[in-house]
C-alpha positions in Angstrom: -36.7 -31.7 21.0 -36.9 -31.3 17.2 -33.4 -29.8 17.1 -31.5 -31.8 19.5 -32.4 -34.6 17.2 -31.2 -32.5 14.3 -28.0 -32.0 16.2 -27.3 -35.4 17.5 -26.6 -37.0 15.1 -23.4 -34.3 14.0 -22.5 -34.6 17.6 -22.0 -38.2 17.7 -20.5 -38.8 14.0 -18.7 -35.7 12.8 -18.5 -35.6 9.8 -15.6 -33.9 7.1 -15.8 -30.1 6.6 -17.1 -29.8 3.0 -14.8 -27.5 0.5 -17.9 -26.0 -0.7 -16.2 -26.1 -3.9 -13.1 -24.1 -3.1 -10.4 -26.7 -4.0 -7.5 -27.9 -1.9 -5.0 -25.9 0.4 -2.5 -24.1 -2.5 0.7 -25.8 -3.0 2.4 -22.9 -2.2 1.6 -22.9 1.8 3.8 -26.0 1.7 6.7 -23.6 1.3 6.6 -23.4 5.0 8.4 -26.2 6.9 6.4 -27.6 9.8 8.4 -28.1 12.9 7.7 -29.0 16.3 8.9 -29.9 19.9 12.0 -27.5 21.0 12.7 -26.2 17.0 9.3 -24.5 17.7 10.2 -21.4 19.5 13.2 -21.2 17.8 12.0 -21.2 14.6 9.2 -19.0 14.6 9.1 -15.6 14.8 7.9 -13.4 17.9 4.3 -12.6 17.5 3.7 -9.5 16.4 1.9 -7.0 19.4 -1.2 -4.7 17.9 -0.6 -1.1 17.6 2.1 0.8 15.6 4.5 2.2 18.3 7.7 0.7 17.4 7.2 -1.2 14.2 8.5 -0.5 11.1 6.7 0.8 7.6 8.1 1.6 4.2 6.7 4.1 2.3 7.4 4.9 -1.5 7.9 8.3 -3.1 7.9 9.4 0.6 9.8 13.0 0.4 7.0 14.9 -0.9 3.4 15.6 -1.1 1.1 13.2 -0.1 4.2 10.3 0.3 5.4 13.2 3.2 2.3 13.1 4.9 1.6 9.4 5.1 5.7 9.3 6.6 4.5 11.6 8.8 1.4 10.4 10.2 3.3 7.0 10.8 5.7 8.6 12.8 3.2 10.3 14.6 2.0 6.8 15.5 5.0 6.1 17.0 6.1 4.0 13.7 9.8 4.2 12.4 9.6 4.7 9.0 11.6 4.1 5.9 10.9 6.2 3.0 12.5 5.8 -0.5 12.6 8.5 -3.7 13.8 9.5 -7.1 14.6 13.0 -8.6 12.8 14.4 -11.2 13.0 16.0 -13.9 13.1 19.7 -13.0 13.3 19.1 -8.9 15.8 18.4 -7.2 14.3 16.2 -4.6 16.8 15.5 -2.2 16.2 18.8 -0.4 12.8 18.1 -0.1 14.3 14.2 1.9 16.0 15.9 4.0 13.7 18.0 5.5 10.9 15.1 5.6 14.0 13.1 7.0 14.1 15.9 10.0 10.4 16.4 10.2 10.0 12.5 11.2 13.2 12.2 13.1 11.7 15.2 15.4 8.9 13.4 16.6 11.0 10.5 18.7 11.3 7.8 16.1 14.1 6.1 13.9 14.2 7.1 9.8 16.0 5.8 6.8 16.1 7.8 3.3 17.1 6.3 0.7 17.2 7.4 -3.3 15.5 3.9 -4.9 14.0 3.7 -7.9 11.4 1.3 -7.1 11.2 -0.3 -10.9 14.6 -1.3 -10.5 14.2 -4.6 -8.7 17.6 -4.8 -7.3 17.5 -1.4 -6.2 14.2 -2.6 -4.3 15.8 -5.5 -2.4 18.7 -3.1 -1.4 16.8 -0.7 0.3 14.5 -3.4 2.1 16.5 -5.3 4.0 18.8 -2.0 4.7 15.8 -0.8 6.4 15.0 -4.2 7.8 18.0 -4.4 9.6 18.3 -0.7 10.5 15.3 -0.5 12.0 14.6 -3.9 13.5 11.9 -5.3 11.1 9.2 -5.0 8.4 5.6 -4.2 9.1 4.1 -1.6 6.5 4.4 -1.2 3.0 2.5 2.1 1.4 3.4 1.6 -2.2 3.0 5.4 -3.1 6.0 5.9 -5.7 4.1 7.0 -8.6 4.5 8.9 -12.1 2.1 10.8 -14.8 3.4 11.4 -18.0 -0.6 13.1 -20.0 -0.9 13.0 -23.2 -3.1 12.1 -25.9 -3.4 8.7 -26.4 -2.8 9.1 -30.3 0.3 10.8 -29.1 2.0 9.1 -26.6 5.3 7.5 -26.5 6.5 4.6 -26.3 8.5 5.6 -22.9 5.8 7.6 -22.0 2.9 4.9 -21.5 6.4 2.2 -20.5 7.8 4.7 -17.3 4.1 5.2 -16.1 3.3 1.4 -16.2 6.5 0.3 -15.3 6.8 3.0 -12.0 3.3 2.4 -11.2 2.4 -1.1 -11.4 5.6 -3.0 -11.6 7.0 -1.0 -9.0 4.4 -1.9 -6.5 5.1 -5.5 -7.7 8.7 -5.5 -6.4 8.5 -4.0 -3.3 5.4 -6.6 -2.6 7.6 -9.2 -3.7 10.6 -7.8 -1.4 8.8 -7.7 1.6 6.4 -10.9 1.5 8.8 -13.3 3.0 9.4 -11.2 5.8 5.5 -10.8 6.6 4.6 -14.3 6.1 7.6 -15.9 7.8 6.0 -13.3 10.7 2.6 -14.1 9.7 1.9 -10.1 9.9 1.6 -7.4 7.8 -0.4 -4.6 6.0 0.1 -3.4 2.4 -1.7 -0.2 1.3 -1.3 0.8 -2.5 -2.4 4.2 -3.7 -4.3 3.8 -6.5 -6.0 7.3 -8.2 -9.5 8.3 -9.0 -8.5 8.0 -12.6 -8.7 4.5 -12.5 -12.6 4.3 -12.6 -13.5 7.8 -13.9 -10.7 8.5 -16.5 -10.4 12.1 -18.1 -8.6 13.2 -21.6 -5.4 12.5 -21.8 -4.3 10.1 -19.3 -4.8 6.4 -20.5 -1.6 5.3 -19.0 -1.9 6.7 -15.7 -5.3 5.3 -15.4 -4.2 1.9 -16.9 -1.4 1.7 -14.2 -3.8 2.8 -11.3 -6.7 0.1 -12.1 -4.0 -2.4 -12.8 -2.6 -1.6 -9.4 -6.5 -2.4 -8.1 -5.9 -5.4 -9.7 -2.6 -6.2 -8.1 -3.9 -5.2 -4.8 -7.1 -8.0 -5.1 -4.4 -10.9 -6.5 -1.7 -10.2 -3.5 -4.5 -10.0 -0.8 -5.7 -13.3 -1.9 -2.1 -14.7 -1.7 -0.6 -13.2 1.0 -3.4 -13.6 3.4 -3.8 -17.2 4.4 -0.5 -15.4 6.4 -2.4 -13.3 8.1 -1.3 -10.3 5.8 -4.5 -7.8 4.4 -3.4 -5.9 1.2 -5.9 -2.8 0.5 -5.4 0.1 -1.6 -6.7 4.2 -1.8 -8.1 6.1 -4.1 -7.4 9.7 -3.7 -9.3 12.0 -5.9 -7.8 15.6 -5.6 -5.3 16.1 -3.3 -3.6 19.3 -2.2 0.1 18.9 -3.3 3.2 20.6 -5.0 2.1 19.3 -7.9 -1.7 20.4 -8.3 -0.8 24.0 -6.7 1.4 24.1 -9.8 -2.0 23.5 -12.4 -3.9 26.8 -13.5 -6.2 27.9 -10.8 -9.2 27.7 -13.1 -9.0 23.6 -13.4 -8.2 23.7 -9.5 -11.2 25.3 -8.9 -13.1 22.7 -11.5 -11.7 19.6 -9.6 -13.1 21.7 -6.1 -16.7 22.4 -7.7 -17.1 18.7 -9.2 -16.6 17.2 -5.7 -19.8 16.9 -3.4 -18.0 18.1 -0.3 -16.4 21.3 -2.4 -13.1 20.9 -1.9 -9.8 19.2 -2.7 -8.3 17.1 -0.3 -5.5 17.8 2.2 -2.4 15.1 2.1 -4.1 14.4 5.4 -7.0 13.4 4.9 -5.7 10.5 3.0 -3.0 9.6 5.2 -5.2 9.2 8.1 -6.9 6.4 5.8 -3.8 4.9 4.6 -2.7 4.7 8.5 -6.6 3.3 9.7 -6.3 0.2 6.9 -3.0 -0.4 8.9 -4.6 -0.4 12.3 -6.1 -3.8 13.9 -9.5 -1.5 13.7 -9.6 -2.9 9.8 -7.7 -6.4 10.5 -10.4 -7.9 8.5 -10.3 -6.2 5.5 -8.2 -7.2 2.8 -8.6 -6.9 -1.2 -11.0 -3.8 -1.2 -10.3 0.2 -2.2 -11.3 2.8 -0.3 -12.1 5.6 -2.1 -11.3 9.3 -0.7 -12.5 11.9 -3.3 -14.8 14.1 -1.8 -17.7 12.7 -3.8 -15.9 13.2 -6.7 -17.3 10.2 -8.2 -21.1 10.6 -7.2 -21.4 13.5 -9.8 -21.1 10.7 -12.6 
């Protein structure tokens, strides 16, 4: 009896929601026109099924390396996939596209390659709505494009710390800002942005790449609080090790280091962080949004 009189009176005189101190809706959601009667199918978008078979992600610096795996594992989903990259300096990357291009076209789906340089914003926009219209829509964005240019701090250049910020951070930025239209006109989408190790547990020598990977921790928590009263989660990875071109390329003795100072005793395979990259996509973790998973072996439990 005591709590039916508790309830009653809520029952018969509801009473406002409190705020609980939050504020008022953002001005920004007015943005989106209301409409109503026979405008309403019309001008909304079909809702978006679950599962990836058929949809549509974007991945950056996706020729090579771990970028080549996480193409791949989409398209083992059943995803189509566009994938954008840059040469570099001593590689000629292109061959490496086309043989990704081949590798994801082989397993049933539609691919677009594309040379973008993802901190030219123009560039950005171009190869978005390319792939928007060539494959039939926007999903998934993996923001993997990413540069390291070590040095000591003392030492670096001016370019040196401004193309790691710029490639790592702002890059991100403009192909989050190319795509959030699309997802929140759709009112779906998930953004994954690999961040590094590095930026909680920096070593000698790499100040700018860890500044540009905790900044992008940053950017993921600001664009998961914006971009998800549209239903659109924004998480980020942080590899620790990963078994690449690159770190085959580093003197055996510090690949054996980076193997003994994880708990598990190894490095990672590109797969083991593609399948995480791919899960924070999946409707399995449709509510989470803002956080980083990290995948280093333990690398950070010897600290």
């Amino acid at each position: 009896m005591l709590a039916l009189r508790l309830a009653g009176p809520y029952l018969l005189n509801p009473m406002p929601f409190p705020n609980f101190g939050f504020g008022n809706r953002p001005s920004w959601e007015d943005e989106l026109p209301e409409v109503s009667g026979a405008a309403l199918e019309e001008a909304q978008p079909k809702p978006v099924t679950e599962g990836f078979r058929n949809k549509v992600a974007i991945v950056t610096g996706g020729a090579t390396g771990l970028g080549r795996s996480i193409s791949m594992e989409f398209a083992r989903l059943g995803c189509h996939v566009g994938f954008c990259y840059v040469n570099m300096p001593g590689r000629d990357v292109s061959e490496q596209a086309v043989l990704t291009e081949t590798a994801v076209s082989a397993m049933g789906v539609s691919v677009v390659a594309a040379r973008c340089d993802v901190r030219d914003r123009q560039q950005v926009d171009r190869v978005v709505a390319d792939v928007r219209q060539r494959l039939g829509g926007l999903h998934f964005l993996i923001n993997n494009a990413g540069i390291a240019n070590d040095g000591a701090l003392w030492r670096l250049s001016d370019d040196a710390w401004r193309d790691v910020m710029e490639t790592n951070v702002t890059g991100a930025f403009n192909c989050i800002r190319a795509m959030a239209p699309t997802l929140r006109r759709q009112r779906f989408g998930k953004i994954v942005n690999v961040s590094a190790h590095q930026a909680k547990r920096p070593g000698f020598g790499v100040s700018n790449y860890a500044a540009s990977k905790a900044a992008l921790l940053g950017l993921t928590r600001a664009a998961a609080v914006e971009l998800g009263p549209a239903s659109v989660n924004v998480n980020a990875v942080a590899p620790g090790f990963v078994r690449t071109e690159r770190m085959m390329m580093l003197p055996r003795e510090i690949i054996e280091r980076a193997q003994k100072s994880a708990v598990l005793g190894r490095v990672a395979e590109p797969e083991d962080v593609a399948h995480v990259v791919s899960f924070l996509c999946s409707e399995a973790a449709r509510h989470i949004t803002g956080q980083t998973l990290i995948v280093d072996g333990g690398l950070l439990l010897d600290h």
